[in-house]
Backbone as a chain_set.jsonl record, in Angstrom:
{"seq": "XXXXXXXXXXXXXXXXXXXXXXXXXXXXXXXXXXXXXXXXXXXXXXXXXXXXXXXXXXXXXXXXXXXXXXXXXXXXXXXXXXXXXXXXXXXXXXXXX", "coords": {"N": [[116.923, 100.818, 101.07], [114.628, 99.557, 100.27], [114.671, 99.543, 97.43], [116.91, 96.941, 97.626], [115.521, 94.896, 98.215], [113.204, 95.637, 95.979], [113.261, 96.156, 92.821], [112.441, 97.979, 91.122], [111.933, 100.228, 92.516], [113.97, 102.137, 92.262], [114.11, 103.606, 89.516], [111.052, 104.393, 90.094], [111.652, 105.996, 92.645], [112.809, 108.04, 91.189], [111.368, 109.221, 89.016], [109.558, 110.405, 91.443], [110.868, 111.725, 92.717], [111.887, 113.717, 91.118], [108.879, 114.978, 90.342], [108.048, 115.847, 92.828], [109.953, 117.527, 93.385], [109.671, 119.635, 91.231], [106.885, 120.295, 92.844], [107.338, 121.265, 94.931], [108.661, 124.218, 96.599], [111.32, 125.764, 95.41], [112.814, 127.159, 93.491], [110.986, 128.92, 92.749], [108.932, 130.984, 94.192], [106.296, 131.062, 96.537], [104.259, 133.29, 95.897], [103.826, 133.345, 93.249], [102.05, 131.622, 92.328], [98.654, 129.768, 91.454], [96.412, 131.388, 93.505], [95.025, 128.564, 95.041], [96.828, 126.581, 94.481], [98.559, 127.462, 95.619], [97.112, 127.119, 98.919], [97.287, 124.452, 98.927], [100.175, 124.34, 99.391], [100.94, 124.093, 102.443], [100.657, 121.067, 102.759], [102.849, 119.72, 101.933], [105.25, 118.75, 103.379], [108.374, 119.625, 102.701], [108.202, 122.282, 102.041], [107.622, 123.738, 103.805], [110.121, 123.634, 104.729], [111.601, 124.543, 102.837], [110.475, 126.98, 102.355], [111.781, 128.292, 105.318], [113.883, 128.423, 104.937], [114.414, 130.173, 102.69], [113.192, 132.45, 103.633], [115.353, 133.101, 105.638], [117.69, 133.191, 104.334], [116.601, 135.292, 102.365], [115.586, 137.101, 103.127], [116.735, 137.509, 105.841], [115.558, 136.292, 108.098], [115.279, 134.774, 111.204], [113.71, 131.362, 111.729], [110.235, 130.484, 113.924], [109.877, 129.304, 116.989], [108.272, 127.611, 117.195], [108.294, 126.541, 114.129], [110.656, 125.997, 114.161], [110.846, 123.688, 115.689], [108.942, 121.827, 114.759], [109.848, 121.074, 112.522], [112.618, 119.864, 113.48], [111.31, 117.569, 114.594], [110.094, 116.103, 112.301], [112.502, 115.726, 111.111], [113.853, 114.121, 112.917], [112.066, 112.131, 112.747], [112.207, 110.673, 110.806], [114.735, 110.33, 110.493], [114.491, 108.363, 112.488], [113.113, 106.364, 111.505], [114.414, 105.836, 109.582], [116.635, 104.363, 110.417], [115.774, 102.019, 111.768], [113.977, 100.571, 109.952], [116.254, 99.803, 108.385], [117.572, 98.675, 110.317], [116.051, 96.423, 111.123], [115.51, 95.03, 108.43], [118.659, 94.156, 107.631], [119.531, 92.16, 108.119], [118.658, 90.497, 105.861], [119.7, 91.259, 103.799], [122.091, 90.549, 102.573], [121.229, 87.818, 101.234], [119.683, 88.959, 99.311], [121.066, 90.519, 98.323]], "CA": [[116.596, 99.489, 101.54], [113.254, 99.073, 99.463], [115.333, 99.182, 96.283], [117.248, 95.944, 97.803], [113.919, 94.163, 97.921], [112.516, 95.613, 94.777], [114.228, 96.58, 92.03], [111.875, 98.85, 90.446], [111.756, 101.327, 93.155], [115.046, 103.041, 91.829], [113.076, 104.113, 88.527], [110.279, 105.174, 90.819], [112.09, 107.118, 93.111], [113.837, 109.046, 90.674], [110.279, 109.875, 88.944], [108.801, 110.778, 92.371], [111.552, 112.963, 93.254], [111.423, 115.018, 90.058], [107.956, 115.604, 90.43], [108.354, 116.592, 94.077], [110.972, 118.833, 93.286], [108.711, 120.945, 91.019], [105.742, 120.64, 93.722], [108.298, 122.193, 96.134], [108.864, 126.208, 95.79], [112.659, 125.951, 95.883], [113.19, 127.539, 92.375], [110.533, 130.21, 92.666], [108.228, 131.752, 95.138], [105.066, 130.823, 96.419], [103.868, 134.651, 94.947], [103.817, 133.284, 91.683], [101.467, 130.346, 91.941], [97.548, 131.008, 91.921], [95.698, 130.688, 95.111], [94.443, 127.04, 95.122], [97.975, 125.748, 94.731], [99.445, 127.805, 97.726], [96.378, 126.737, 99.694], [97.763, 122.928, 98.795], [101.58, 124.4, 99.84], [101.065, 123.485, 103.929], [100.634, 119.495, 103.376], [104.511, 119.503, 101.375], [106.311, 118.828, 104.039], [109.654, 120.016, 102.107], [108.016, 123.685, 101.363], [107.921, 124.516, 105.362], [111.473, 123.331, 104.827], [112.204, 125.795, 101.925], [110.506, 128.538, 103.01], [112.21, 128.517, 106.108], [115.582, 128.502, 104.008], [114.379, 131.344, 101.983], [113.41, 133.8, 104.503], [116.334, 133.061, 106.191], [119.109, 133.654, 103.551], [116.397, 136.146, 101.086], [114.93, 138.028, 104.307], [117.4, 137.628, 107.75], [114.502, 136.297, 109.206], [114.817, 133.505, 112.266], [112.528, 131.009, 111.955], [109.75, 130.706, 114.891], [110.738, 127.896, 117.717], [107.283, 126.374, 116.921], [108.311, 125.525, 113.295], [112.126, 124.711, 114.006], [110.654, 122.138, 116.871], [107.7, 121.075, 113.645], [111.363, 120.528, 111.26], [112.986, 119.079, 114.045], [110.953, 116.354, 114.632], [109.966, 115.23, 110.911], [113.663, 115.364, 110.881], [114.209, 113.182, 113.879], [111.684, 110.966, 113.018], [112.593, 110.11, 109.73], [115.785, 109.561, 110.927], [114.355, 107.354, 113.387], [112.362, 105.492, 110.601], [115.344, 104.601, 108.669], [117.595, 103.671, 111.043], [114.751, 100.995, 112.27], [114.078, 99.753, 108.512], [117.581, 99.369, 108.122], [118.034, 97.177, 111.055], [115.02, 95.13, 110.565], [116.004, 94.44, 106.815], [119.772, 94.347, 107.524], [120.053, 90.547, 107.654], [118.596, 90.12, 104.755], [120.478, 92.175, 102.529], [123.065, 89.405, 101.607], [120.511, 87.202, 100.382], [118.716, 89.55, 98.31], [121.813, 90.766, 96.802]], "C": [[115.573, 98.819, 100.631], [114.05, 98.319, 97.959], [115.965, 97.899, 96.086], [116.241, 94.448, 97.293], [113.365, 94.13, 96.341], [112.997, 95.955, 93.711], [113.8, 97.494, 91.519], [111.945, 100.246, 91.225], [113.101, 102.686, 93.108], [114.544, 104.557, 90.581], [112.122, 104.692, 89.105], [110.384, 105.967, 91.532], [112.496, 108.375, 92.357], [112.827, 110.111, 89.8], [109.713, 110.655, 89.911], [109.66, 112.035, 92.824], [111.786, 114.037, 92.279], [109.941, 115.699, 90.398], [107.643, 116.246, 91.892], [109.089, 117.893, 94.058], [110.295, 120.052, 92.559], [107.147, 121.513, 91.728], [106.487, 121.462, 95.132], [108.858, 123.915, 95.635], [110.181, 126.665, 96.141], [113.234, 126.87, 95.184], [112.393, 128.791, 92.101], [109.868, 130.022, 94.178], [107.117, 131.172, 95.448], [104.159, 132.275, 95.884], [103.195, 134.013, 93.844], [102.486, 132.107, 91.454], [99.685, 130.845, 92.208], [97.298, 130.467, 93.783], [95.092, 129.301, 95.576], [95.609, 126.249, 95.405], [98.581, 126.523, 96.313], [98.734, 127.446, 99.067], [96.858, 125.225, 100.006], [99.212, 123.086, 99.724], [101.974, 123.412, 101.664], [101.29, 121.747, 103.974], [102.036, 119.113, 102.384], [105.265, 119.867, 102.71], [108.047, 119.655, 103.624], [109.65, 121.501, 101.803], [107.983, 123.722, 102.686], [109.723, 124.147, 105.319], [112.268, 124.871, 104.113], [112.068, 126.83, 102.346], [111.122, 129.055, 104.39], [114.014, 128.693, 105.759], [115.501, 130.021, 103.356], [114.057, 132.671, 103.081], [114.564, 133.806, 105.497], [117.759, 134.288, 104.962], [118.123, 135.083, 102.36], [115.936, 137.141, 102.173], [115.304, 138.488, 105.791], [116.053, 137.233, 108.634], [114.824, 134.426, 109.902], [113.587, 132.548, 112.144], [111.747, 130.894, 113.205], [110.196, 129.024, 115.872], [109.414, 127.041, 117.506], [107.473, 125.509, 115.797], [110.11, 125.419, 113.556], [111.647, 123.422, 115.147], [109.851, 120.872, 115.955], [109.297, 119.979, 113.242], [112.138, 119.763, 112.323], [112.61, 117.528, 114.522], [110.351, 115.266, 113.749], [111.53, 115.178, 110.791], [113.859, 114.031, 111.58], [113.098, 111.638, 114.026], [111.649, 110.085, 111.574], [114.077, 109.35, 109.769], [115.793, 108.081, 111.976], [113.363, 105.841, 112.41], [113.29, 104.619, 109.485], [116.066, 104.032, 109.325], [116.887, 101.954, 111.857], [114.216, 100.054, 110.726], [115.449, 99.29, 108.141], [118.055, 97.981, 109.497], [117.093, 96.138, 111.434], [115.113, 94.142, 109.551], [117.396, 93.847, 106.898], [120.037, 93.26, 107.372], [119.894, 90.215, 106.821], [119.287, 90.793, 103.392], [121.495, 91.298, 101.706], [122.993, 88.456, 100.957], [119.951, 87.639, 99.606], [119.74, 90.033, 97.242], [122.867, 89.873, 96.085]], "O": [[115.688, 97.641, 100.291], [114.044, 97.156, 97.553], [115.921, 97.395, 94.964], [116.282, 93.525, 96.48], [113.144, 93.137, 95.648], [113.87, 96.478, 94.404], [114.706, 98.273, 91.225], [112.007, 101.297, 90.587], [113.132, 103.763, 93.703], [114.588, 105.783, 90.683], [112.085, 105.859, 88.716], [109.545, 106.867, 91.517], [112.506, 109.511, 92.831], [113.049, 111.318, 89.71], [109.262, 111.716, 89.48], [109.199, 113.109, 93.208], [111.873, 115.206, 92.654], [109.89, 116.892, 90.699], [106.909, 117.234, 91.921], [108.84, 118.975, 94.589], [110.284, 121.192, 93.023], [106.484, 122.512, 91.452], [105.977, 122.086, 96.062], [109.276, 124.434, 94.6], [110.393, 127.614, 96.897], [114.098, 127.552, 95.736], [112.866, 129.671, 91.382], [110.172, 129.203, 95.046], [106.701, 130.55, 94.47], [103.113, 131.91, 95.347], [102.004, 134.218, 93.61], [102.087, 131.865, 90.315], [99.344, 131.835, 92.854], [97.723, 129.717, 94.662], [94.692, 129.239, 96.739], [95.623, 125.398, 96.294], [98.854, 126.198, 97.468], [99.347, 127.414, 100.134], [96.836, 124.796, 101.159], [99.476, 122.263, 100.6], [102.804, 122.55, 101.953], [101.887, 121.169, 104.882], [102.108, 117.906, 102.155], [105.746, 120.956, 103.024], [108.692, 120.193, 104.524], [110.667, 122.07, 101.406], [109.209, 123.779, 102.785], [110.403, 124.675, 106.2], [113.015, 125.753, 104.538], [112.938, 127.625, 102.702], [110.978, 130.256, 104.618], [114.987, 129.047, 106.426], [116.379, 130.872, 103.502], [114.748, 133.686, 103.173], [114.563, 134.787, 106.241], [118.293, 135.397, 104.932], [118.829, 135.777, 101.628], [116.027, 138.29, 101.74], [114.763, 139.255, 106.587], [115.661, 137.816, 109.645], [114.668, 133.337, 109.351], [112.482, 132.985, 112.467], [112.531, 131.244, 114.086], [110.674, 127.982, 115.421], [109.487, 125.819, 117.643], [107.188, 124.312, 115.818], [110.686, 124.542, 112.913], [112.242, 122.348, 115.238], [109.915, 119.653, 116.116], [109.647, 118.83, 113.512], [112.363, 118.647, 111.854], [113.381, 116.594, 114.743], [110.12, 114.092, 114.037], [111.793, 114.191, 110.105], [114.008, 112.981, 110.956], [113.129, 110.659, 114.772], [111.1, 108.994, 111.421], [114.445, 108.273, 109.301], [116.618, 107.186, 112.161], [113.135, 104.687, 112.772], [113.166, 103.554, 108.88], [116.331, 102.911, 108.892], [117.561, 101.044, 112.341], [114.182, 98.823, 110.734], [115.548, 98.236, 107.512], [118.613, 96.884, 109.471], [117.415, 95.101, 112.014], [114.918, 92.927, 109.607], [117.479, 92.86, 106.166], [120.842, 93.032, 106.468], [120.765, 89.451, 106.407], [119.151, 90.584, 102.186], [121.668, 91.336, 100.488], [123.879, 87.981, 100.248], [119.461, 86.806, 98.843], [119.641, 90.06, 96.016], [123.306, 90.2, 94.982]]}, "num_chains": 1, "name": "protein.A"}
């Protein structure tokens, strides 16, 4: 939607999500990193994501119902954040483009 509006934010996303992607521990471990950065790991939303991917499929381990209810509701409220930007903006979309 932003991108509609702004044009630049295509170029910026695409920066932001590279550098996200290597602040996220999808590709290695948190093991590997020193202790200052894994102390940082908790406020990446997307690394309670991963690691709950990785001990799943690298460990058989269930995640706990406290963090699938956490992931459930940054899910559900992101979903609830676009679907509300989208129909706020939505009229204007045919003038902007």
């Amino acid at each position: 939607m932003l991108n509609v509006f702004f044009r630049d934010v295509a170029q910026f996303t695409t920066v932001f999500l590279q550098i996200w992607f290597w602040l996220t521990p999808i590709v290695y471990v948190p093991n590997v990193l020193p202790p200052r950065a894994v102390a940082l790991l908790p406020l990446n939303v997307m690394a309670r994501f991963t690691s709950i991917h990785q001990a799943l499929v690298l460990h058989s381990e269930l995640p706990s119902v406290a963090e699938s209810l956490f992931l459930i509701q940054i899910t559900l409220g992101t979903l609830v954040l676009g679907i509300l930007c989208f129909r706020t903006l939505q009229r204007r979309i045919p003038d902007e483009l």
